[in-house]
VMD Tcl script that draws the C-alpha trace (Angstrom):
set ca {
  {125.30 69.45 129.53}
  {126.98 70.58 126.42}
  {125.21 71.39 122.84}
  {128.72 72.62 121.16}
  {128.45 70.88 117.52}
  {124.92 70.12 117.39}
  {122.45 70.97 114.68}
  {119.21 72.91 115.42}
  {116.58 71.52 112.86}
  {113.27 70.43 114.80}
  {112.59 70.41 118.58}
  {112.05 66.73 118.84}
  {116.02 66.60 118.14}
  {116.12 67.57 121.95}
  {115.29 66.31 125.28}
  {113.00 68.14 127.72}
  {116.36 69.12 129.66}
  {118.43 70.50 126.68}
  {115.04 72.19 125.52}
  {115.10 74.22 129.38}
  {118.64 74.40 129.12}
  {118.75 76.87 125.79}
  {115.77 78.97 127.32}
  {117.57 78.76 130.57}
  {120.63 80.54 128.37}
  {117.86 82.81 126.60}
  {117.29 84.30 130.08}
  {120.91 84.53 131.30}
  {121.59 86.33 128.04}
  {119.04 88.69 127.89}
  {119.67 90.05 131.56}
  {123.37 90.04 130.64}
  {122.77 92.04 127.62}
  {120.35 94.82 129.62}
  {122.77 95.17 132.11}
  {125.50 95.85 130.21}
  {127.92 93.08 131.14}
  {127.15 90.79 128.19}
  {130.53 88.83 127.25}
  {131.24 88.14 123.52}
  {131.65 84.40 123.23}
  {131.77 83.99 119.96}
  {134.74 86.41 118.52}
  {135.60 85.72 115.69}
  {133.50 83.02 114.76}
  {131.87 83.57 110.66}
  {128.35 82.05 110.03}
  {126.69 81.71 106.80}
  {123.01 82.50 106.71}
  {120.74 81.20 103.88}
  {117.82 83.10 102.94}
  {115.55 81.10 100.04}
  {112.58 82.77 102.02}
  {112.36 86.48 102.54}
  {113.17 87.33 105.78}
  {112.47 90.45 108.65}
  {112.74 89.02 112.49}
  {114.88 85.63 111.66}
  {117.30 87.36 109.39}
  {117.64 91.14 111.89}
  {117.66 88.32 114.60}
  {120.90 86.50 113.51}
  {122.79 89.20 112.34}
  {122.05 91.00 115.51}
  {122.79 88.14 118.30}
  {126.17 87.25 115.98}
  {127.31 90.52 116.26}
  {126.46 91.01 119.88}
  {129.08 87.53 119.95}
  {131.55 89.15 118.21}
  {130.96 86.87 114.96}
  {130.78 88.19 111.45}
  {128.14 86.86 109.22}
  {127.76 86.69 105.43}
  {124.08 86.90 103.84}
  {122.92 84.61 100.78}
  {119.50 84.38 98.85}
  {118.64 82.63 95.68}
  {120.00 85.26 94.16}
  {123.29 85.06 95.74}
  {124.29 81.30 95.65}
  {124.38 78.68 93.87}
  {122.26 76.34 96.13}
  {119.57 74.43 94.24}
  {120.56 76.45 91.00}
  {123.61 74.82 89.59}
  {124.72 73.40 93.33}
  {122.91 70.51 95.38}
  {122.32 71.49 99.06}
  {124.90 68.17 99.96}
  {127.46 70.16 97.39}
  {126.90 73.36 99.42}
  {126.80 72.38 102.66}
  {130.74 70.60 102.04}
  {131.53 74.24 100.66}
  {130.56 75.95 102.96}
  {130.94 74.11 106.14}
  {134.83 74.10 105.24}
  {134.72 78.33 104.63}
  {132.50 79.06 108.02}
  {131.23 78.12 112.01}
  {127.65 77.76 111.65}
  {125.06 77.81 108.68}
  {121.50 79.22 109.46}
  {119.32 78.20 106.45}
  {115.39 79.27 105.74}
  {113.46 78.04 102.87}
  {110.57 75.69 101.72}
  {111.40 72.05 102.51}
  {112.60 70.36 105.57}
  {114.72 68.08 103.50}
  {116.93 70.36 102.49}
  {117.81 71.80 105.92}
  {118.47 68.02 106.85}
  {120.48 67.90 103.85}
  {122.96 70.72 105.01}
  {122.96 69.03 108.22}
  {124.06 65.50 107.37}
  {126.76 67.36 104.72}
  {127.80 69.54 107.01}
  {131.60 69.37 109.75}
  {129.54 72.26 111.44}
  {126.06 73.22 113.22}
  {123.47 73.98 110.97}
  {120.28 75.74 112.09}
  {116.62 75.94 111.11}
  {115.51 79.22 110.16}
  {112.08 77.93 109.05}
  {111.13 75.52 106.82}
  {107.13 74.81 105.92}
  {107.32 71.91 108.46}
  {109.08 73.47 111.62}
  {109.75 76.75 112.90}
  {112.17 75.71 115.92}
  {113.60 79.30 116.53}
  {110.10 80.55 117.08}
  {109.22 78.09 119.50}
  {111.76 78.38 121.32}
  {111.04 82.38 122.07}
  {107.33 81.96 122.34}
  {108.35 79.53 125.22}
  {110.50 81.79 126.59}
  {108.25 84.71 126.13}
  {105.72 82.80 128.15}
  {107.76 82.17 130.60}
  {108.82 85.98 131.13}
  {105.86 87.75 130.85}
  {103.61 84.82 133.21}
  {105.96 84.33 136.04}
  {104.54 80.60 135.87}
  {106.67 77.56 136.51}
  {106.51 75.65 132.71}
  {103.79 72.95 134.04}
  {101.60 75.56 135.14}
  {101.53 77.55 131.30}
  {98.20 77.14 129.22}
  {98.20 78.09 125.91}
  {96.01 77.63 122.83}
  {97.30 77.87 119.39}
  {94.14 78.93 117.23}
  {93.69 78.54 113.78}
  {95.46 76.58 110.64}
  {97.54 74.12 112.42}
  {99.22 72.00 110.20}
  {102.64 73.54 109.60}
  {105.75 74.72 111.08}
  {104.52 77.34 114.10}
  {101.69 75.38 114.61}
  {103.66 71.77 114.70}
  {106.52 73.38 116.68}
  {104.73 75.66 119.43}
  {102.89 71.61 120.12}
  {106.29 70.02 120.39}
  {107.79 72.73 122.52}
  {104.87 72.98 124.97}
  {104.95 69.19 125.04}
  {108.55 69.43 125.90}
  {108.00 71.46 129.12}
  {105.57 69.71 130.33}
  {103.07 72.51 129.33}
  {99.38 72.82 129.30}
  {98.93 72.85 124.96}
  {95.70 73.28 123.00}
  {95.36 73.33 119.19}
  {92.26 74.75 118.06}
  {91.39 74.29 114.62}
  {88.85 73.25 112.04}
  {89.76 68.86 112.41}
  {90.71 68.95 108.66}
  {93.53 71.92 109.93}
  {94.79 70.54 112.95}
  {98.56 68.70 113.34}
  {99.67 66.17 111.03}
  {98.59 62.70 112.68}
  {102.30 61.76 113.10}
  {103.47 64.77 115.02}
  {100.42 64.43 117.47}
  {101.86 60.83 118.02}
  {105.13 62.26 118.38}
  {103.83 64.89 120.60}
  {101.64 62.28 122.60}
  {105.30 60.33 123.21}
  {106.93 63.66 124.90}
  {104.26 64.15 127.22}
  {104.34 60.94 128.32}
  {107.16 61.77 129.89}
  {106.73 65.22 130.97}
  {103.41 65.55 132.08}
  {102.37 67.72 129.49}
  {98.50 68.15 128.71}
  {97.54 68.08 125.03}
  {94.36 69.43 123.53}
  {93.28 68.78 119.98}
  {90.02 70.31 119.63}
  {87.54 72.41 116.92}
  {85.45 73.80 119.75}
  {86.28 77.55 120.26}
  {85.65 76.19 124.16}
  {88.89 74.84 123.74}
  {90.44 78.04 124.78}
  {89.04 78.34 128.11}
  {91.73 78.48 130.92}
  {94.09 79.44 128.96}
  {96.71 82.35 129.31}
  {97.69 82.58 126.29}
  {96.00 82.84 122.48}
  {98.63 82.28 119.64}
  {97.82 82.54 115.54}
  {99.10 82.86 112.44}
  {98.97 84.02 108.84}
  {96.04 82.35 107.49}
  {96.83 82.35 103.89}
  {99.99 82.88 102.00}
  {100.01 85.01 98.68}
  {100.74 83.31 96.00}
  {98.17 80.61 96.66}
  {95.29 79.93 94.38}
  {92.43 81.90 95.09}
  {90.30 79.03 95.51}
  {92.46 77.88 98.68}
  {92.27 81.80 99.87}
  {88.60 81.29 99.76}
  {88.90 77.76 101.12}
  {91.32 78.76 104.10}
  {88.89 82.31 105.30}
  {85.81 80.05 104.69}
  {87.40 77.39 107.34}
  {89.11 79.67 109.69}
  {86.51 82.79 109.98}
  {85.39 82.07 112.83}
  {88.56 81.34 114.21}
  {89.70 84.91 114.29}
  {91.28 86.02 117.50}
  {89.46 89.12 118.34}
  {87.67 90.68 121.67}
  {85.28 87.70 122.30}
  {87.36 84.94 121.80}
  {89.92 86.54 124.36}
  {87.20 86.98 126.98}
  {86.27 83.43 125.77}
  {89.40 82.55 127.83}
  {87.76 83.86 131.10}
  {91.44 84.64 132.11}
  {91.73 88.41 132.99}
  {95.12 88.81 132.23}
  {95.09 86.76 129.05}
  {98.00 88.03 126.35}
  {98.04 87.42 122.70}
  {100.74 86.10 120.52}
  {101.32 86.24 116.95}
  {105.06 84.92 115.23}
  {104.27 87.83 112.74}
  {103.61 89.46 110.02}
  {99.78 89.46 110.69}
  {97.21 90.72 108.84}
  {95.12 92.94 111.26}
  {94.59 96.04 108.73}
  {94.89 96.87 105.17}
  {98.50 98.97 106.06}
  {100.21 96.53 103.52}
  {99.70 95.11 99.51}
  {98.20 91.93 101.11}
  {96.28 93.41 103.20}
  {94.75 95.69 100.90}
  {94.48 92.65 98.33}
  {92.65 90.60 100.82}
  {90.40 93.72 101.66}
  {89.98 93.83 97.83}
  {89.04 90.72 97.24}
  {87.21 89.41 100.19}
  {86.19 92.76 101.76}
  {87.85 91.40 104.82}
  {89.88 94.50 106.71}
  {91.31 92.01 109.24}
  {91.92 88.59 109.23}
  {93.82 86.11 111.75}
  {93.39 88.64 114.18}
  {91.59 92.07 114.61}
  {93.31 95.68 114.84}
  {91.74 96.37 118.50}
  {93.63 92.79 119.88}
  {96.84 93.36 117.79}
  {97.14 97.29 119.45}
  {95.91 96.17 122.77}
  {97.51 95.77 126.13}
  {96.80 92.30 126.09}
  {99.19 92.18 123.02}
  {102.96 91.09 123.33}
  {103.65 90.55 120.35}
  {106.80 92.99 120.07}
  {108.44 91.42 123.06}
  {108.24 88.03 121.37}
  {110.01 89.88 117.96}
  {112.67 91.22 120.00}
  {112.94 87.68 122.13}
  {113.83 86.10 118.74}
  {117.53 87.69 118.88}
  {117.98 86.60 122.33}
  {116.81 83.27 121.93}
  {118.82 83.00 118.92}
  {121.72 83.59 120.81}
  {121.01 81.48 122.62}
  {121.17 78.80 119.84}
  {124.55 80.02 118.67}
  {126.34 80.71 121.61}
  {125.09 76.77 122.95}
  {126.19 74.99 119.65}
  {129.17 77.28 119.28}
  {130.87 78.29 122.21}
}
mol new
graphics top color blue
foreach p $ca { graphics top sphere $p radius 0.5 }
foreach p [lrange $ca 0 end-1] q [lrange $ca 1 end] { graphics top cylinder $p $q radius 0.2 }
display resetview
């Protein structure tokens, strides 16, 4: 099964069998890499990566797994290109897609990665956009897969919290896609967009996959894994921050709701950043405002054993590598 030349923009691009295949590659990588005998596949190669959001594990990702490849890579933000300025995204995609091998783009609106895509002679990848997070599925999956030992059918997760957009959305799809054991566990007003559960529903069909939509904290029961995210993004109103914490307080993932599991050997994942102390300006702004020193998920899970968090930021770059050395090579 070959991927050379395709685009990466949502997980319901693939089937079941492509989706195993790249975390398939994820593993062969990574074991390649800690032993030593990785083999640059990509020399070379130049990829243009398109930051409109600000960027730590995507961005230290790409650049890392490209250089690993032996590719070079050249960084733009809206400072540094014309895109949506005084350029369309169809303008710059035909640019660029004529100067380089791949184009990685993260920013706001789906639209405009699928722009760059249809413009474009040459894979383009999702970095994030507010509707998918594809790269991040793709690790969490794999990170579940290394640190339970379980065959993919036998995986239960729960995501908990706001789950309307892009890790929410995309940790459904690529559970649904390995036949996993998926939960979303949210207030109903924050759960999946009707039309991905319906698109979710349609993958499961055909891989067995159990899906969960639930506000019931019960939900997480069974499960071996708890995943969150940010709750609230700054730069919102205050009205939705006071909205969002009002909703989601009680979906915090701390001691009890991991016990709530009743899985001993439960772990806890979080895409990142999370707000767990007041060690940053949002933290200390939430603190400030809401007198809140924690919020998705408390300091005593984030620090715990139970917490993997840093092997899923360092499975980004090898599951990104994945991505390039598949469409690429």
């Amino acid at each position: 099964m070959s991927l050379r030349g395709r685009h990466f923009l949502r997980e319901l691009d693939f089937t079941p069998a492509e989706w195993q295949e790249l975390l398939d590659l994820t593993a062969e990588l990574k074991t390649a890499r800690k032993a030593g005998t990785e083999v640059p596949r990509l020399t070379g190669a130049n990829l243009a990566l398109i930051f409109e959001k600000t960027s730590t594990r995507t961005r230290s990702a790409f650049e890392v797994a490209a250089h690993h490849q032996g590719a070079h890579v050249t960084q733009m933000d809206g400072n540094s290109s014309q895109m949506g300025h005084k350029e369309s995204p169809a303008d710059t995609a035909r640019v660029l897609s004529r100067l380089y091998d791949g184009i990685e783009y993260r920013g706001a609106k789906q639209s405009t990665v699928e722009t760059l895509a249809k413009y474009s002679s040459v894979p383009v990848w999702n970095g994030l956009t507010d509707e998918w997070h594809p790269t991040q599925s793709l690790c969490d999956m794999f990170t579940m897969r290394e640190s339970s030992g379980k065959a993919d059918h036998d995986i239960s997760f729960a995501y908990v919290g706001d789950a309307r957009f892009n890790v929410g959305c995309s940790l459904l799809i690529g559970g649904a896609l390995l036949g996993m054991d998926v939960r979303m566990v949210a207030p109903v007003k924050l759960l999946p967009p009707p039309e991905v559960v319906k698109a979710a529903q349609a993958v499961a069909e055909t891989t067995g996959a159990r899906l969960t939509f639930t506000e019931d904290l019960d939900g997480v029961k069974g499960c071996d894994f708890l995943h969150t995210d940010i709750w609230v993004s700054m730069g919102e109103a205050e009205s939705v921050w006071t909205e969002r914490i009002l909703l989601l307080k009680d979906y915090q993932v701390n001691r009890a709701l991991m016990e709530r599991t009743g899985v001993d050997e439960v772990k806890f994942m979080h895409c990142l950043p999370a707000y767990h102390n007041r060690d940053t300006s949002v933290g200390e702004a939430v603190f400030s405002r809401f007198g809140l020193p924690e919020l998705e998920v408390t300091e005593e899970v984030f620090e715990s054993d139970a917490s993997i968090v840093f092997d899923q930021a360092e499975n980004r770059m090898h599951s990104i590598k994945a991505i390039l050395v598949a469409t690429l090579s």
